[in-house]
C-alpha positions in Angstrom: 0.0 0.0 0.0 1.8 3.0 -1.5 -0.8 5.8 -0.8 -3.7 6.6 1.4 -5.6 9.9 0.7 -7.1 11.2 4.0 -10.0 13.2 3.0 -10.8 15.8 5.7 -13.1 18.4 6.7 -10.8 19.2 9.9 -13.7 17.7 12.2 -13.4 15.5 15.2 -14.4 12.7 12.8 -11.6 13.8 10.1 -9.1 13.3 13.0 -10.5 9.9 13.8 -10.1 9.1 10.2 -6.6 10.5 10.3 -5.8 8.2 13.0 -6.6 4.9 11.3 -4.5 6.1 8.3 -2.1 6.9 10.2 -1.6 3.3 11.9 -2.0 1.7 8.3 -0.1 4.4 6.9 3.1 3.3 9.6 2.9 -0.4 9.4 3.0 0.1 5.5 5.2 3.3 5.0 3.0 4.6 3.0 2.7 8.4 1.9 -0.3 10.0 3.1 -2.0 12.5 0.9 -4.4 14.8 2.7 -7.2 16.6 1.0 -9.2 19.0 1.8 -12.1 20.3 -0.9 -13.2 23.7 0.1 -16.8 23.6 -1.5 -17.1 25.7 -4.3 -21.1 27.2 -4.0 -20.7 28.4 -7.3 -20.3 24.6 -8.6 -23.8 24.0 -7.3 -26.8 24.3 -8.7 -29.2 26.8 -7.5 -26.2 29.4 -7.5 -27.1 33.0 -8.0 -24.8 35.4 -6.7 -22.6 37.7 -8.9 -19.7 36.0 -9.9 -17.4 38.7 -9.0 -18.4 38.8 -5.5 -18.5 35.5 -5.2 -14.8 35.3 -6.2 -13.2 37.2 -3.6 -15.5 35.5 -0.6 -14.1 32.3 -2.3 -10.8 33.0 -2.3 -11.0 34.0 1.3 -12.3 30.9 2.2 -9.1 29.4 0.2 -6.9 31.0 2.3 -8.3 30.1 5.6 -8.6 26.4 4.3 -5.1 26.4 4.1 -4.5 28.2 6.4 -6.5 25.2 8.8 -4.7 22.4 6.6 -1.3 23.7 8.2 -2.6 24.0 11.5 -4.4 20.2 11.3 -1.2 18.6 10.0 1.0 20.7 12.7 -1.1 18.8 15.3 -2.2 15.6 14.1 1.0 14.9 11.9 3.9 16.0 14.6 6.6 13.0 13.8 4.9 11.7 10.7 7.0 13.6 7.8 5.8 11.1 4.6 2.7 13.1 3.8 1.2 16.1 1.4 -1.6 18.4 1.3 -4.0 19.7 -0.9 -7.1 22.3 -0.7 -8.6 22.6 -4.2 -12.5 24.0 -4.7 -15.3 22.1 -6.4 -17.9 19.8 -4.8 -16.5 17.1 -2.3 -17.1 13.7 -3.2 -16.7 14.5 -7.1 -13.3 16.0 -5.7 -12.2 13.4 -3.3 -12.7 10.7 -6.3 -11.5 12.2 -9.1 -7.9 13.0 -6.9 -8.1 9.6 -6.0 -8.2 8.1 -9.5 -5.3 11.0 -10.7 -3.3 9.8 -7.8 -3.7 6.7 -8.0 -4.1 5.7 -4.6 -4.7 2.3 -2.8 -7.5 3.5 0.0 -9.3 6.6 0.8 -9.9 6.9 4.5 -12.5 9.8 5.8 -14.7 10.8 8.7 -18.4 10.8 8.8 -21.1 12.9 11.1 -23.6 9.5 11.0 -26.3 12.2 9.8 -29.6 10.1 9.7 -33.3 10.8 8.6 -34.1 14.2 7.0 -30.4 15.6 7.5 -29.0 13.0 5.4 -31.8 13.0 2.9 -31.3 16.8 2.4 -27.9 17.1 2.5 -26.4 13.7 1.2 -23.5 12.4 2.8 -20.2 12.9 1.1 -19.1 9.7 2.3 -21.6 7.3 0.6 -21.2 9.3 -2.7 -17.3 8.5 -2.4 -17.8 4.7 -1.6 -20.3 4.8 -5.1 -17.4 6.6 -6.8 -14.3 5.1 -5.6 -12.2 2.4 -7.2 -10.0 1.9 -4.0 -10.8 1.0 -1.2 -12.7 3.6 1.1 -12.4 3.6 5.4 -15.3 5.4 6.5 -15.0 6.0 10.1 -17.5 7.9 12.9 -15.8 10.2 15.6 -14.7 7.7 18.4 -17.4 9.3 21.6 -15.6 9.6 24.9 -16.7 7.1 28.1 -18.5 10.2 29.2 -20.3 11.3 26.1 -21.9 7.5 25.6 -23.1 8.2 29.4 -21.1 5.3 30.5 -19.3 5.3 33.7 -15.3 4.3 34.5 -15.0 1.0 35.8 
């Protein structure tokens, strides 16, 4: 296993992600590639601001992505040195797979909220679309919940 994208949206659940890659990512020495997709509104349907505006908001929101890509890898990545990063715009999951497929890596590993019901209806989870997409292997792992966030008590 050469490379492992990370696909991240700097959430708990990204770092939990990160994690597991991490561990595979050691035993293997494999490069980790971490991707960030800063989602480009104007991309969507439904989109009707000017475009001119929307530009300078947008690349705003470019800087601060990588600005919080540094910051992730600073934290999560201190001894680890085999890795990259990239923050490019578009729509996620299109994103995610398509840099997968360029890349050519062997697993994509990435958080997910565990929306349900209505949420996930209206808002799709990026996570299925990528598993649909993918021709790797994808890891889709939840945030790991603390003793005292699942209401259980310390032996």
């Amino acid at each position: 296993m050469e490379k492992i994208l990370v696909a991240t949206d700097f959430s708990a659940c990204s770092v939990t992600a990160l994690d597991y890659a991490l561990t595979i990512a050691k035993k293997f020495e494999s490069k980790l590639l971490l991707l960030h997709v800063v989602h480009d509104p104007a991309n969507s349907p439904g989109f009707y601001t000017s475009k001119k505006a929307g530009k300078k908001v947008f690349h705003n929101m470019e800087e601060s992505a990588q600005q919080m890509m540094k910051d992730f890898t600073q934290k999560h990545l201190k001894k680890f040195k085999n890795y990259d990063t990239f923050v490019f715009p578009g729509i996620p999951a299109a994103q995610i797979v398509n840099f997968a497929q360029k890349k050519k890596v062997d697993l994509i590993a990435m958080g997910t909220h565990g929306r349900g019901g209505l949420d996930r209806i209206m808002l799709g989870s990026i996570a299925d679309k990528v598993i649909r997409g993918a021709t790797c292997p994808v890891l889709v792992v939840r945030e790991q919940k603390s003793k005292e966030s699942k209401g259980e008590e310390d032996e």
